[in-house]
LUMVOLO-713741 format. One record per residue: residue number from 1; residue in three letters; x, y, z of N, C-alpha, C in turn. Coordinates in nm, 2 decimals, padded with zeros to 4 digits. Layout:
% residues N
<r n="NUM" res="ALA" n_xx="X" n_yy="Y" n_zz="Z" ca_xx="X" ca_yy="Y" ca_zz="Z" c_xx="X" c_yy="Y" c_zz="Z"/>
...
This chain:
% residues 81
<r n="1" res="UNK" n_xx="04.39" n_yy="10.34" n_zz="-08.75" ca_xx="04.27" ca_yy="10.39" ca_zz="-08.68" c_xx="04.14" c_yy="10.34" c_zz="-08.74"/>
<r n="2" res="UNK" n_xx="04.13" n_yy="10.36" n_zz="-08.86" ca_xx="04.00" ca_yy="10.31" ca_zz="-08.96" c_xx="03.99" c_yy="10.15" c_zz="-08.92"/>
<r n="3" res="UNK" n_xx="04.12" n_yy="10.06" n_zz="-08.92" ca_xx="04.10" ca_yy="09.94" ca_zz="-08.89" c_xx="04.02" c_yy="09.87" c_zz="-08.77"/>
<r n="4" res="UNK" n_xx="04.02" n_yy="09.97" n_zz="-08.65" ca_xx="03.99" ca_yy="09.98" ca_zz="-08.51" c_xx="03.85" c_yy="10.04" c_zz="-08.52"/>
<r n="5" res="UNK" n_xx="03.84" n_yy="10.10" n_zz="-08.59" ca_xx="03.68" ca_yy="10.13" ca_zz="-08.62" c_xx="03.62" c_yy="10.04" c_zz="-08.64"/>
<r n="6" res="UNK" n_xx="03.67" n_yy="09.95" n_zz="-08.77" ca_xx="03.59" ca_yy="09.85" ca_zz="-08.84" c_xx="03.54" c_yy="09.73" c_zz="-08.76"/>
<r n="7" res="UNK" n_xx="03.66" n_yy="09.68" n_zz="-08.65" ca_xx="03.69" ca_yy="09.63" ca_zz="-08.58" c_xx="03.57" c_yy="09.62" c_zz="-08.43"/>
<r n="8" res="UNK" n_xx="03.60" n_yy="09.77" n_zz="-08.44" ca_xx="03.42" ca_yy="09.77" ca_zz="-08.30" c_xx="03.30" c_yy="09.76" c_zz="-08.33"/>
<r n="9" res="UNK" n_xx="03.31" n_yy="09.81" n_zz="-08.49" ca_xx="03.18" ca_yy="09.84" ca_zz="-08.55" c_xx="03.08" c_yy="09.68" c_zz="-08.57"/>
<r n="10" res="UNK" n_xx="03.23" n_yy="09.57" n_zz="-08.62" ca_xx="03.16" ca_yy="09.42" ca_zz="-08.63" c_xx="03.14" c_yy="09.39" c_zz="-08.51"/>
<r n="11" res="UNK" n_xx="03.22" n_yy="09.38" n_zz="-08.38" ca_xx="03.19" ca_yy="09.31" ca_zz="-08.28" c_xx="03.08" c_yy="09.40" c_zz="-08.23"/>
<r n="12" res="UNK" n_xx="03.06" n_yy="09.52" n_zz="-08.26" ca_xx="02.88" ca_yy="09.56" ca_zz="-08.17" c_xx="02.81" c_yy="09.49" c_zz="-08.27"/>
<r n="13" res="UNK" n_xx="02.82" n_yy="09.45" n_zz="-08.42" ca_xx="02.72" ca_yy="09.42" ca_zz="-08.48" c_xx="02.64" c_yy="09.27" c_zz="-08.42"/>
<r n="14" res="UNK" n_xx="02.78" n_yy="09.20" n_zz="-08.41" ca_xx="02.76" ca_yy="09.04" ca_zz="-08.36" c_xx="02.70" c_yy="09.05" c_zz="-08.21"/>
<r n="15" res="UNK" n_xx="02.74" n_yy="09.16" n_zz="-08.16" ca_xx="02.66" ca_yy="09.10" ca_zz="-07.99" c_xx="02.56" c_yy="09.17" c_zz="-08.01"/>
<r n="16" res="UNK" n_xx="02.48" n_yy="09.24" n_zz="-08.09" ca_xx="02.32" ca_yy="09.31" ca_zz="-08.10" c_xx="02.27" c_yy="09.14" c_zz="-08.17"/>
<r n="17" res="UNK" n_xx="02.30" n_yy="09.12" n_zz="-08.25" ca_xx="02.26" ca_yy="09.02" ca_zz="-08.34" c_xx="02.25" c_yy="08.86" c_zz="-08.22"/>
<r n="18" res="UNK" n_xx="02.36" n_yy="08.87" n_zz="-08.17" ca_xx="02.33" ca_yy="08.72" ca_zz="-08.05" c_xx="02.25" c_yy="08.76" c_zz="-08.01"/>
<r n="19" res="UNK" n_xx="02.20" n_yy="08.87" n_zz="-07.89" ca_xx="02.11" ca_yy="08.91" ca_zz="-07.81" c_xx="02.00" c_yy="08.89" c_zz="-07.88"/>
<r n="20" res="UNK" n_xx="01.94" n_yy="08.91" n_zz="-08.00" ca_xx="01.84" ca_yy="08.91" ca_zz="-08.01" c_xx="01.78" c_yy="08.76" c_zz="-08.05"/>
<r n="21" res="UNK" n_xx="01.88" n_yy="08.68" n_zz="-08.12" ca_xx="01.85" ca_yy="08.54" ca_zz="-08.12" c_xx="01.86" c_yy="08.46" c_zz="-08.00"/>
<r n="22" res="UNK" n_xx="01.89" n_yy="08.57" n_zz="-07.87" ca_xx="01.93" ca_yy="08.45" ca_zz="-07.77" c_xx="01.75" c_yy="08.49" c_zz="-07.73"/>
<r n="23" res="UNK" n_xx="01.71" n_yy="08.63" n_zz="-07.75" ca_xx="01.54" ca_yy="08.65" ca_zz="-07.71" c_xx="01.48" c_yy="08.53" c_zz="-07.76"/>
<r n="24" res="UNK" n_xx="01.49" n_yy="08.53" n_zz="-07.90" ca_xx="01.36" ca_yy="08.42" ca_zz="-07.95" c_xx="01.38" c_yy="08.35" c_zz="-07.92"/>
<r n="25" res="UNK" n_xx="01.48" n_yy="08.26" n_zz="-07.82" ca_xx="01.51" ca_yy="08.13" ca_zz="-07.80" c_xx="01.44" c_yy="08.13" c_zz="-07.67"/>
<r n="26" res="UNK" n_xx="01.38" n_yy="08.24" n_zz="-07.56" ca_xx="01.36" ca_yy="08.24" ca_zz="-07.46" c_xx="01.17" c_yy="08.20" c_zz="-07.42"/>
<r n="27" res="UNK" n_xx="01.13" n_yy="08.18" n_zz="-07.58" ca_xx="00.99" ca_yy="08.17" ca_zz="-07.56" c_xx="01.01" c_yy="08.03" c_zz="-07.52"/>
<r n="28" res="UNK" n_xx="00.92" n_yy="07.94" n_zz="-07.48" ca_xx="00.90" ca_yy="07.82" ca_zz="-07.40" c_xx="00.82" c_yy="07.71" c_zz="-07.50"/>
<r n="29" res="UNK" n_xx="00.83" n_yy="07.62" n_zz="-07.50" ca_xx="00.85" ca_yy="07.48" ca_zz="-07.62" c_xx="00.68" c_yy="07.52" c_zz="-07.66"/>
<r n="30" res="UNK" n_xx="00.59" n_yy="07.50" n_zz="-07.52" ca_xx="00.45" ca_yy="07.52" ca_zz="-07.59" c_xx="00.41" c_yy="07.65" c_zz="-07.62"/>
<r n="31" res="UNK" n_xx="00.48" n_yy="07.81" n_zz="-07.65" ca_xx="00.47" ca_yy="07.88" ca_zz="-07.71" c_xx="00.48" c_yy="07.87" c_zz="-07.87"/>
<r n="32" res="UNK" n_xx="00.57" n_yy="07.78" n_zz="-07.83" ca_xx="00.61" ca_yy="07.79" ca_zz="-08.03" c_xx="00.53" c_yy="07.67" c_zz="-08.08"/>
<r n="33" res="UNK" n_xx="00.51" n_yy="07.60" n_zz="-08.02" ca_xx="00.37" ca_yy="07.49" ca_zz="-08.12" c_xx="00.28" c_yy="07.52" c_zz="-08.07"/>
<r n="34" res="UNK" n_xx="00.25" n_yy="07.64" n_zz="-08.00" ca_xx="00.09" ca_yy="07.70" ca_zz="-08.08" c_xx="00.11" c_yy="07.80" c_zz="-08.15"/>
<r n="35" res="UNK" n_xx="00.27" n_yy="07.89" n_zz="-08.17" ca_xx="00.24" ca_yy="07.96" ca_zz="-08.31" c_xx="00.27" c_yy="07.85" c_zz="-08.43"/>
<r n="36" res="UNK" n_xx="00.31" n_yy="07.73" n_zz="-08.41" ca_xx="00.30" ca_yy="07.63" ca_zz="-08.55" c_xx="00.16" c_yy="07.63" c_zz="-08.53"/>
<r n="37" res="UNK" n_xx="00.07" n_yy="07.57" n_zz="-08.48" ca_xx="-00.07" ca_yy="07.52" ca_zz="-08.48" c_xx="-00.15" c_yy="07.63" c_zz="-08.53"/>
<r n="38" res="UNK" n_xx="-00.10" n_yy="07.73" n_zz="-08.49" ca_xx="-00.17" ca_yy="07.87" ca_zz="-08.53" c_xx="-00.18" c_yy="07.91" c_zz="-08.69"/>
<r n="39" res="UNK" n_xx="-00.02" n_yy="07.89" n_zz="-08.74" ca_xx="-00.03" ca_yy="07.93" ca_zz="-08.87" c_xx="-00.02" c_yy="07.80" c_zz="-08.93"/>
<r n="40" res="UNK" n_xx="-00.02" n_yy="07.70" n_zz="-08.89" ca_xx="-00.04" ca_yy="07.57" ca_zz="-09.03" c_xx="-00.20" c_yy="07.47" c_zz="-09.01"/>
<r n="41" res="UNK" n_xx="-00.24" n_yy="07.49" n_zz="-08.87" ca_xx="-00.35" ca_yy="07.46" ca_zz="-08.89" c_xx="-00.40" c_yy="07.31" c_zz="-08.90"/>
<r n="42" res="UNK" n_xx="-00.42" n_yy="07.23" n_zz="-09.04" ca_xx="-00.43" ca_yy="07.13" ca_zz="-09.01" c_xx="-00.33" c_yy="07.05" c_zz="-09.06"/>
<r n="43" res="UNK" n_xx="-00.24" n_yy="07.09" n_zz="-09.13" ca_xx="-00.11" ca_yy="07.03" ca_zz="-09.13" c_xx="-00.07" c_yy="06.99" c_zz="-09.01"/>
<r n="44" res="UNK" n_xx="-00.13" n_yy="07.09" n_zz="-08.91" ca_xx="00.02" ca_yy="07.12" ca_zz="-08.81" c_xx="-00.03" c_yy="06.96" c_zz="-08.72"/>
<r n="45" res="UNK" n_xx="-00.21" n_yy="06.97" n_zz="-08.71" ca_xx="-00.28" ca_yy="06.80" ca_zz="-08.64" c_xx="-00.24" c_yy="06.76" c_zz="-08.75"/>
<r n="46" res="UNK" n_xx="-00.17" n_yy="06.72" n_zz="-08.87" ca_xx="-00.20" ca_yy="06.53" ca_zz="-08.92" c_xx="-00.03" c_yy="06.57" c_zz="-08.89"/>
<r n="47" res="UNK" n_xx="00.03" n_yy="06.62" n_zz="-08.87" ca_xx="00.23" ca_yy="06.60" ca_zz="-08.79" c_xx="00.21" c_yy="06.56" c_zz="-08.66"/>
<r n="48" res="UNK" n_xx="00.13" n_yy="06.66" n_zz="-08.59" ca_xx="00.12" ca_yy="06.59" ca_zz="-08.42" c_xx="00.06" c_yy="06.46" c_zz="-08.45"/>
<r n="49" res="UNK" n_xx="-00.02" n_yy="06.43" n_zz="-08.48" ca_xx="-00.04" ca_yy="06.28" ca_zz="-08.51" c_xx="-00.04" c_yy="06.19" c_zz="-08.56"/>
<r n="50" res="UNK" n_xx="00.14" n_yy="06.18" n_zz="-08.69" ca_xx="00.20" ca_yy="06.09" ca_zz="-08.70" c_xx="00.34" c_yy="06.15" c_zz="-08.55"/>
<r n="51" res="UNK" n_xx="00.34" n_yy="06.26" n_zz="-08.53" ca_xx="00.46" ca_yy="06.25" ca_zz="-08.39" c_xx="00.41" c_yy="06.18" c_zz="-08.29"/>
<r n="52" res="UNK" n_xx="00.27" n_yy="06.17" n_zz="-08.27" ca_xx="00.22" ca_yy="06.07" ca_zz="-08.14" c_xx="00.21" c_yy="05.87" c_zz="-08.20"/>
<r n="53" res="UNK" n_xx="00.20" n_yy="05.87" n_zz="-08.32" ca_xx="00.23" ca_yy="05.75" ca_zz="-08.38" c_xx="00.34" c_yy="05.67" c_zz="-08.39"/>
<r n="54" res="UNK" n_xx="00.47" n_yy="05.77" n_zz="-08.38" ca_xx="00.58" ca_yy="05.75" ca_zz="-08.34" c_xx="00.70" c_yy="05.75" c_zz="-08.21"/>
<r n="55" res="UNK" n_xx="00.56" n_yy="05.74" n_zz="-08.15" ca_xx="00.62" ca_yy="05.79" ca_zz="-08.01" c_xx="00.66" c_yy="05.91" c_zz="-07.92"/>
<r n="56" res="UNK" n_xx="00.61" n_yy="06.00" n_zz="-08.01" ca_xx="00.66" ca_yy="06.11" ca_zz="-07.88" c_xx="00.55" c_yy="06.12" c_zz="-07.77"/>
<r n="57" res="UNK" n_xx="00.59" n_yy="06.20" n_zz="-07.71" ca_xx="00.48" ca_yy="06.19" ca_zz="-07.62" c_xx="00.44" c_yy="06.39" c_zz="-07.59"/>
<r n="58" res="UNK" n_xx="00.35" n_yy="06.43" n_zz="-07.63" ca_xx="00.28" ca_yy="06.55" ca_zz="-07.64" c_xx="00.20" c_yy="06.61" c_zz="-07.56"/>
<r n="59" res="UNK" n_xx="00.21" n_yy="06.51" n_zz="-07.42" ca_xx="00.19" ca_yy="06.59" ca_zz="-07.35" c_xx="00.26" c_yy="06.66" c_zz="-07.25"/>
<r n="60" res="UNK" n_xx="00.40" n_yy="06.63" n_zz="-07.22" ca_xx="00.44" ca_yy="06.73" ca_zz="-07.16" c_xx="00.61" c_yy="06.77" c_zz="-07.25"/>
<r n="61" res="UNK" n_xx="00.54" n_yy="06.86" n_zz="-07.33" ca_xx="00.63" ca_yy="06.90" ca_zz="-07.45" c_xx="00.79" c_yy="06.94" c_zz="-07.36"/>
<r n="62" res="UNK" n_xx="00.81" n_yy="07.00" n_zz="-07.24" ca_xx="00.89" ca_yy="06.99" ca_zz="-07.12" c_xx="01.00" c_yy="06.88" c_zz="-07.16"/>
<r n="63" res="UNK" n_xx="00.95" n_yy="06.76" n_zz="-07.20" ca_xx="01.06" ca_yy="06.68" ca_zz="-07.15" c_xx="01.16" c_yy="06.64" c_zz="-07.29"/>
<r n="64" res="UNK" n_xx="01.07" n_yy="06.63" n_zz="-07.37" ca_xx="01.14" ca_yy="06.59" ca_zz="-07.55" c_xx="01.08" c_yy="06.76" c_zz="-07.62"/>
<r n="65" res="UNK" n_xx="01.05" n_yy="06.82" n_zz="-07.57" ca_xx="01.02" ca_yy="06.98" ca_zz="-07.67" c_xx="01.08" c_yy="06.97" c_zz="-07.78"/>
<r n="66" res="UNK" n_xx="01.21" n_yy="06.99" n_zz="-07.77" ca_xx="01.27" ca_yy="07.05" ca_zz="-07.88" c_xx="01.27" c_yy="06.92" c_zz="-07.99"/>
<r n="67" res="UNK" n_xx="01.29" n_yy="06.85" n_zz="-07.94" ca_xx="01.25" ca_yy="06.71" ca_zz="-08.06" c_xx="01.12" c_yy="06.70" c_zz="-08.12"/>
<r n="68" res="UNK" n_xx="01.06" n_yy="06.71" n_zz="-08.05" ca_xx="00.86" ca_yy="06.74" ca_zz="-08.10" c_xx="00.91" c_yy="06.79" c_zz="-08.21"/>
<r n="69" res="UNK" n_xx="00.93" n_yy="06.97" n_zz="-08.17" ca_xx="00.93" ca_yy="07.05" ca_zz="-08.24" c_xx="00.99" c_yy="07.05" c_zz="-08.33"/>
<r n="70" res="UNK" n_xx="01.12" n_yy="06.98" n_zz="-08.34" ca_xx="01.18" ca_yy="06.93" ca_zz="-08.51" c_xx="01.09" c_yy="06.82" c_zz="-08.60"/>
<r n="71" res="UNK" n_xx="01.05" n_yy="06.77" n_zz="-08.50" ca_xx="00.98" ca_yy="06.67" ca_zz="-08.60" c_xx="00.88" c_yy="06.73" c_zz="-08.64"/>
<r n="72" res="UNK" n_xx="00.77" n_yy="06.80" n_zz="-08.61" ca_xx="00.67" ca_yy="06.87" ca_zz="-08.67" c_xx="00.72" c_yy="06.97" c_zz="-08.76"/>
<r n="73" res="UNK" n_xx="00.82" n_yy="07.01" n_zz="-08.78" ca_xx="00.87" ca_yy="07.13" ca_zz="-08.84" c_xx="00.86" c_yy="07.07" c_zz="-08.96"/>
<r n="74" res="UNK" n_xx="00.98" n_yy="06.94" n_zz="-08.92" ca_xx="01.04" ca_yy="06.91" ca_zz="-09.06" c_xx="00.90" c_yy="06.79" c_zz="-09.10"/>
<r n="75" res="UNK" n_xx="00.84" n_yy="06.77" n_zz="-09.03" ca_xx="00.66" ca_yy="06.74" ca_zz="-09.10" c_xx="00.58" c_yy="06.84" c_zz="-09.22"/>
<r n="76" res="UNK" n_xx="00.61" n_yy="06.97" n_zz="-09.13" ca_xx="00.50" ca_yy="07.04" ca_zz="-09.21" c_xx="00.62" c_yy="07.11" c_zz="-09.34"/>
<r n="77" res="UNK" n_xx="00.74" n_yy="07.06" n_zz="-09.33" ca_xx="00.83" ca_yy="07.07" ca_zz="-09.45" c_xx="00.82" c_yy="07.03" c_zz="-09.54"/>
<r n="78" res="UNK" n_xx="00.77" n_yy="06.88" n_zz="-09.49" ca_xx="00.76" ca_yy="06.75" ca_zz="-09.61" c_xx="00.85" c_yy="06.65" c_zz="-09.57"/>
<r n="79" res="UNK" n_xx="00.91" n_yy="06.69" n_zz="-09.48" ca_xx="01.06" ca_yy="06.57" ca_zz="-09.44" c_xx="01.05" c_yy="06.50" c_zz="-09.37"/>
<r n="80" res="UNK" n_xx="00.89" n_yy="06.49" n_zz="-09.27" ca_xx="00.86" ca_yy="06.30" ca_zz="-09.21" c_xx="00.74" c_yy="06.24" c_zz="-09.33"/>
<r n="81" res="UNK" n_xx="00.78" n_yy="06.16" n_zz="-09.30" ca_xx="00.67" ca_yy="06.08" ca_zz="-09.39" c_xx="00.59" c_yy="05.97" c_zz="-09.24"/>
């Protein structure tokens, strides 16, 4: 019986826990590079403008978003040069 407890107790843990990472995945590509731009400021322009030096294209974050968005990430990491 205790095993069966244990047993419901993880699997409600894991579907509260997906659901809410499936939320934050639901904001939209130029939500989240204005809360980068928000909180890094001007890091976050000299990343967008080695990502436009390399090609991406920034203005319609729509079509490469999520690549933008790694690359500025791992910019304002330290990990593009």
């Amino acid at each position: 019986m205790r095993a069966w407890i244990v047993v419901v107790t993880v699997l409600a843990t894991v579907s509260i826990t997906s659901t809410g990472l499936a939320q934050q995945d639901r904001r939209s590509v130029s939500d989240r590079l204005n809360d980068m731009k928000a909180r890094y400021g001007q890091t976050y322009e000299q990343c967008q403008a080695l990502a436009e030096s390399r090609g991406y294209r920034l203005s319609d974050p729509s079509q490469d978003g999520g690549l933008i968005m790694m690359f500025i990430e791992g910019c304002i990491m330290g990990r593009q040069r």
